[in-house]
C-alpha positions as CSV (number, residue, x, y, z in Angstrom):
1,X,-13.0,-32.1,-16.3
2,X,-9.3,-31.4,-17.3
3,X,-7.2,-34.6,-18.4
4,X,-4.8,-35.1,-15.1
5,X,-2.2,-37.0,-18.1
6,X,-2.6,-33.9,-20.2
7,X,-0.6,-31.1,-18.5
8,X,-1.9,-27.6,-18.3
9,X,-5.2,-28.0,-19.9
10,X,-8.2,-25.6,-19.2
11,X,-11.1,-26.9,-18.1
12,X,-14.0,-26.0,-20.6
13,X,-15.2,-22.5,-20.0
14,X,-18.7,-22.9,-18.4
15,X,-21.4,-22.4,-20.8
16,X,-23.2,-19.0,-21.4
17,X,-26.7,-17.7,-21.2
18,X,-28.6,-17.0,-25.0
19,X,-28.0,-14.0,-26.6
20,X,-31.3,-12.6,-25.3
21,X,-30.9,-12.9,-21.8
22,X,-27.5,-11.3,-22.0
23,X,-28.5,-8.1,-23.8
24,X,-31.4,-7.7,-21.3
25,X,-29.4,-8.4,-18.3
26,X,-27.2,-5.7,-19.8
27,X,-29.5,-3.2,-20.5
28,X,-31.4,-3.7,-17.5
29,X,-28.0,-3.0,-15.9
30,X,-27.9,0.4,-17.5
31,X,-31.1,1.5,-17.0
32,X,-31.1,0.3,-12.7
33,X,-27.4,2.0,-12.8
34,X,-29.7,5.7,-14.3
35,X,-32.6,5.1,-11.9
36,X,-30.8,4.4,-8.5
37,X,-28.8,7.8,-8.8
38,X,-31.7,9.8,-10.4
39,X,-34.2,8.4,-7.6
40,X,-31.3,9.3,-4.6
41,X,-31.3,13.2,-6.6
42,X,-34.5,13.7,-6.8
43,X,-35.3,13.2,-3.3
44,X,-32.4,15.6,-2.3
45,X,-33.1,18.6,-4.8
46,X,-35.5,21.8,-3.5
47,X,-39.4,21.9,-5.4
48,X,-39.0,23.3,-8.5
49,X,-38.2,22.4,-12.3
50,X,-34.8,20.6,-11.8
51,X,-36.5,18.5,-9.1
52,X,-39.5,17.9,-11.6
53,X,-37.0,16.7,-14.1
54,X,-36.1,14.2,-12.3
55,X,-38.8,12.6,-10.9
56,X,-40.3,12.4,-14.7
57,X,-36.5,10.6,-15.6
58,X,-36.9,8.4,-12.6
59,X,-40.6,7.2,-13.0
60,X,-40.2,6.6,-17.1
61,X,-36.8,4.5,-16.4
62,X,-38.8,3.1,-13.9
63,X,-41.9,2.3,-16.0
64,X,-39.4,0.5,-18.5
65,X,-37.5,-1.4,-15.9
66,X,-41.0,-3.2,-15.2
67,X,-41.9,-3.7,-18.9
68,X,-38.4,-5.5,-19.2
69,X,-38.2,-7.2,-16.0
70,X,-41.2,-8.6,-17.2
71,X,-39.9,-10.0,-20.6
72,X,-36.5,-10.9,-18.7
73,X,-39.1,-13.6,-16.5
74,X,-40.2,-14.5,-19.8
75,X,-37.2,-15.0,-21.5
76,X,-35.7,-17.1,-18.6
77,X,-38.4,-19.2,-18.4
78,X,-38.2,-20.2,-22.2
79,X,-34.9,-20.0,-22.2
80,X,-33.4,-21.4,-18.9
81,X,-30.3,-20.2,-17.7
82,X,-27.4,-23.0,-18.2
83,X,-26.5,-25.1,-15.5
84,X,-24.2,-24.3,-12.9
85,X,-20.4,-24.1,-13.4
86,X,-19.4,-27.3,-12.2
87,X,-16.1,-25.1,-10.8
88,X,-18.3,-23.0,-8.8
89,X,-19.1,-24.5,-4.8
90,X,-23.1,-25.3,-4.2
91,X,-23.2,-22.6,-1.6
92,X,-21.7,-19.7,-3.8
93,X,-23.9,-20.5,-6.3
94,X,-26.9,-21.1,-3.8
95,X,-25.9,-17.4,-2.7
96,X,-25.8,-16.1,-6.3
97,X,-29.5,-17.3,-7.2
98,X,-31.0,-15.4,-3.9
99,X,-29.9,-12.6,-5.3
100,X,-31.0,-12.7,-8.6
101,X,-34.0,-13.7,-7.2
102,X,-34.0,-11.1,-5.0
103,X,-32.9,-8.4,-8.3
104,X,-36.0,-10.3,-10.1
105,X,-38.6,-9.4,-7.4
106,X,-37.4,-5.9,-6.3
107,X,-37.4,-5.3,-10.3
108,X,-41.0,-5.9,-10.5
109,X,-42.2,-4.5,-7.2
110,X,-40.4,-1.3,-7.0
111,X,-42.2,0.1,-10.4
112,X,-45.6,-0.1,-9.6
113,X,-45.2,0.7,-5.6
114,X,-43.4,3.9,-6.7
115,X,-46.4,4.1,-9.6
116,X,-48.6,4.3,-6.3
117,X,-46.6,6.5,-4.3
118,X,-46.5,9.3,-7.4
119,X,-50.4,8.8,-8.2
120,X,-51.5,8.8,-4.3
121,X,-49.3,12.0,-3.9
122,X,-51.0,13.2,-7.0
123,X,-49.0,13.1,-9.5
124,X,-49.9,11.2,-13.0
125,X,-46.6,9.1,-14.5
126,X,-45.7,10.6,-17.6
127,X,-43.1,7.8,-19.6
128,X,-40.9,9.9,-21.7
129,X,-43.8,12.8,-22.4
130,X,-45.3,9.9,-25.0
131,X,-48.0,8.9,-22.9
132,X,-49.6,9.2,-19.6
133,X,-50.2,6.0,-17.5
134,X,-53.5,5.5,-15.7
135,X,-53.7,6.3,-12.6
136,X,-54.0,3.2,-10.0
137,X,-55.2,5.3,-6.9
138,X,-56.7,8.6,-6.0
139,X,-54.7,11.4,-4.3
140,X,-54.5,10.2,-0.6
141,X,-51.8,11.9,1.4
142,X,-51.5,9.0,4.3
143,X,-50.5,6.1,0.7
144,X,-48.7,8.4,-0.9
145,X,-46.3,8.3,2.9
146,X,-46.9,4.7,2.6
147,X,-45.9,3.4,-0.9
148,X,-43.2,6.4,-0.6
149,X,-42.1,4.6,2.2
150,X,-41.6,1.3,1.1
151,X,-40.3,2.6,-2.4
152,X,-37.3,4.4,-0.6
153,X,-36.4,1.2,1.7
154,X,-36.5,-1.1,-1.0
155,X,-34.6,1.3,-2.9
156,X,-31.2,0.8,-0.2
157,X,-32.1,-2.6,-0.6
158,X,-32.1,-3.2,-4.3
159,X,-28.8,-0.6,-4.4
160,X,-27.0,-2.8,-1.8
161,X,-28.0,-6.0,-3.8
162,X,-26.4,-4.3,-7.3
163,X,-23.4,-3.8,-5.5
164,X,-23.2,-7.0,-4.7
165,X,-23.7,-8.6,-7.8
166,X,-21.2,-6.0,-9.3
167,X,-18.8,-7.4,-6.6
168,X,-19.1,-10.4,-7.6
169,X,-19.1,-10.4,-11.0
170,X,-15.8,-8.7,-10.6
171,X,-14.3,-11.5,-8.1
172,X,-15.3,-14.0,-10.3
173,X,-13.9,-12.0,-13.4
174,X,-10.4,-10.4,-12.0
175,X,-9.8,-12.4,-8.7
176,X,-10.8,-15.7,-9.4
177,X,-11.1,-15.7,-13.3
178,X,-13.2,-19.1,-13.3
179,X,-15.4,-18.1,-16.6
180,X,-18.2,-17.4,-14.2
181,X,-18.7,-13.7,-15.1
182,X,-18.2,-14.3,-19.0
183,X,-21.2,-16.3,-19.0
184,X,-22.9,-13.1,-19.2
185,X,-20.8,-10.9,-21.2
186,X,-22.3,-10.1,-24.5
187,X,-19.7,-10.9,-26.9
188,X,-20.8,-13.7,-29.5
189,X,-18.1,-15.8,-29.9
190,X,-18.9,-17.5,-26.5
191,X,-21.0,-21.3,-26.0
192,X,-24.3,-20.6,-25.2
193,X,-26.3,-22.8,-23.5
């Protein structure tokens, strides 16, 4: 809390997450920002080789994004996230967790239900050309509609949900410049929690 008989002082800057959860958030961020478009122009391009392409680029970014979500649970739960600026109001920071929540859920569903969709179609998930995943189910024409289905819905939903969180980070880091969004910028010389 600033010093009302000191004039001008800052309030401490609110403290940042580790070092780990930032590059993962960060990389994470790169690899969702690759998937969403490849995913939205692979659905849109005619059969052939450049469709292909893209479907092999979406399902190995995709395999990876799982593999990290999953050490991004297990970082955060060794590592909790600091506490909550004590400049930012209950409900914008209640608002703030469901989404990350929401990121943190969609993250490790969307994978393996698009894993589904590919293998029920018939289609084996190659991740980069260095290996093959197992298939989960047998070609069936009526899951492949199914998972497909869901994939692509939850697919607006997790793209609406970035832009959120994009939007905010920027409000917090242009507009209101409260030391929210720096919590998670990876530069070192910040407090971590």
């Amino acid at each position: 809390m600033p010093n009302p008989e000191i004039p001008n002082q800052t309030p401490p800057a609110p403290a940042a997450y580790g070092r780990p959860a930032r590059a993962l958030h960060w990389i994470m961020a790169l690899l969702v920002l690759a998937v969403i478009p490849a995913g939205f122009t692979m659905m849109n391009l005619p059969s052939g080789p450049a469709q292909d392409w893209f479907f092999d680029l979406h399902r190995s970014i995709g395999f990876t994004i799982l593999c990290l979500a999953v050490l991004r649970v297990v970082v955060r739960i060794l590592n909790p996230p600091p506490p909550r600026p004590a400049n930012l109001p209950f409900a914008l920071w209640l608002g703030a967790e469901v989404v990350h929540y929401a990121l943190y859920v969609l993250l490790l569903v969307m994978p393996p239900l698009g894993w589904l969709a590919s293998n029920a179609f018939g289609a084996s998930v190659s991740v980069f050309g260095l290996f093959t995943l197992p298939n989960l189910v047998g070609k069936d024409d009526a899951l492949a509609d199914l998972f497909g289905a869901w994939h692509q819905r939850l697919a607006y939903l997790i793209t609406a949900l970035v832009i959120l969180h994009i939007a905010a980070g920027l409000w917090h880091g242009i507009i209101k410049r409260d030391g929210v969004l720096s919590r998670m910028l990876p530069h070192l010389s910040r407090r971590q929690a």
